[in-house]
Kinemage of the C-alpha trace (Angstrom):
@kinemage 1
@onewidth
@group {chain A} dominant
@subgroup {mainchain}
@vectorlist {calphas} color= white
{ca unk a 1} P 1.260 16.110 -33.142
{ca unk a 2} L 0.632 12.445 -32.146
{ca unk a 3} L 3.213 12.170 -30.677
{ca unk a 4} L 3.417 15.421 -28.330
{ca unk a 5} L 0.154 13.411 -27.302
{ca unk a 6} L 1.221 10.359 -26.459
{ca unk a 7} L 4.456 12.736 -24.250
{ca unk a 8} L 2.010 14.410 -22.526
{ca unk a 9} L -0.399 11.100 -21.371
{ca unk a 10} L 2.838 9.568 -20.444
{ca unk a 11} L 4.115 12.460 -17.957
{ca unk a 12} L 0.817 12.369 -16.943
{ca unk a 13} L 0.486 8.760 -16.156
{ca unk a 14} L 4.009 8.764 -14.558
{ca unk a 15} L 2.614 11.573 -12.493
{ca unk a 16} L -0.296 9.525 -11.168
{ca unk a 17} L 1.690 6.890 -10.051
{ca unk a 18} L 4.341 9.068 -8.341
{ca unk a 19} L 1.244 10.506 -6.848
{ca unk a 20} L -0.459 7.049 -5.740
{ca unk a 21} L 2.903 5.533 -4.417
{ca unk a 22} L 3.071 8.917 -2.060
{ca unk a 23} L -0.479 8.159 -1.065
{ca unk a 24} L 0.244 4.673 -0.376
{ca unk a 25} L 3.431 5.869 1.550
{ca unk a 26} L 1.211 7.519 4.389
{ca unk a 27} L -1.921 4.748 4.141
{ca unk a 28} L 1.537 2.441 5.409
{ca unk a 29} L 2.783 4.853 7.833
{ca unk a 30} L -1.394 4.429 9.377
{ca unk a 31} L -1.424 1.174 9.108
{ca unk a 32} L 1.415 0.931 11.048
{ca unk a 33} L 0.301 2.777 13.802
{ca unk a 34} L -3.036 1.468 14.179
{ca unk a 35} L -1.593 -2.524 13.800
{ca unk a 36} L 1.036 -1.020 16.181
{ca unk a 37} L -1.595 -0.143 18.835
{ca unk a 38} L -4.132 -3.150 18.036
{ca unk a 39} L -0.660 -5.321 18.666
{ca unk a 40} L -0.007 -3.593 21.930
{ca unk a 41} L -3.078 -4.202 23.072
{ca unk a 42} L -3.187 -6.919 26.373
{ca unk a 43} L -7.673 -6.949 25.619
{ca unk a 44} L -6.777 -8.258 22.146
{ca unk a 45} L -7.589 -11.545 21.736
{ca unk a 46} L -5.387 -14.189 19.723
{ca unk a 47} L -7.958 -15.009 16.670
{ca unk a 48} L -7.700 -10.892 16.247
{ca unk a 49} L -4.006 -11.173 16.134
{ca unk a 50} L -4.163 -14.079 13.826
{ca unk a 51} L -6.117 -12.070 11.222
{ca unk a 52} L -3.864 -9.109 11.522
{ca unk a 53} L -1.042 -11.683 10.374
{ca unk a 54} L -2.974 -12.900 7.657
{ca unk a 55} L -4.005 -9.642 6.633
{ca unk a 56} L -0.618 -8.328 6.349
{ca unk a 57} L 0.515 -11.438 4.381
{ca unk a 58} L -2.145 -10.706 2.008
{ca unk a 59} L -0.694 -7.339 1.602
{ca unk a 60} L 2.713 -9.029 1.369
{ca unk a 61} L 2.115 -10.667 -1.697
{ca unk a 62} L 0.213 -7.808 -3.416
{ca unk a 63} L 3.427 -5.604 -3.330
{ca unk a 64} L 5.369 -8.280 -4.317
{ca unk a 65} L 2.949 -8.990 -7.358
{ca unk a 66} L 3.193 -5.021 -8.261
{ca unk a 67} L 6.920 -5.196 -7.551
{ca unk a 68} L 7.490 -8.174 -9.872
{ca unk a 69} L 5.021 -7.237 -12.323
């Protein structure tokens, strides 16, 4: 019985993440658009620029942390 348990957290759990990397997917595809646009932008001035690079960078190295584990 335990073990059907432990099965059916795991699915589960697998499930969620399937379901988070999807969400994560589109939060990209937004970003992406938006940084696009702010990017684009001739009003935009360069210390706004220089903290969308940094920004990014930070992001970067979080999905290289998840990736690498």
């Amino acid at each position: 019985m335990t073990h059907k348990i432990e099965r059916k957290i795991s699915k589960t759990i697998r499930n969620e993440i399937i379901e988070r990397l999807e969400k994560l997917r589109e939060e990209v595809n937004d970003m992406d658009t938006y940084v696009r646009q702010d990017v684009e932008d001739k009003n935009l001035k360069d210390e706004d620029i220089y903290r969308i690079n940094e920004k990014i960078k930070e992001l970067e190295k979080q999905i290289i942390n998840v990736i690498e584990g």
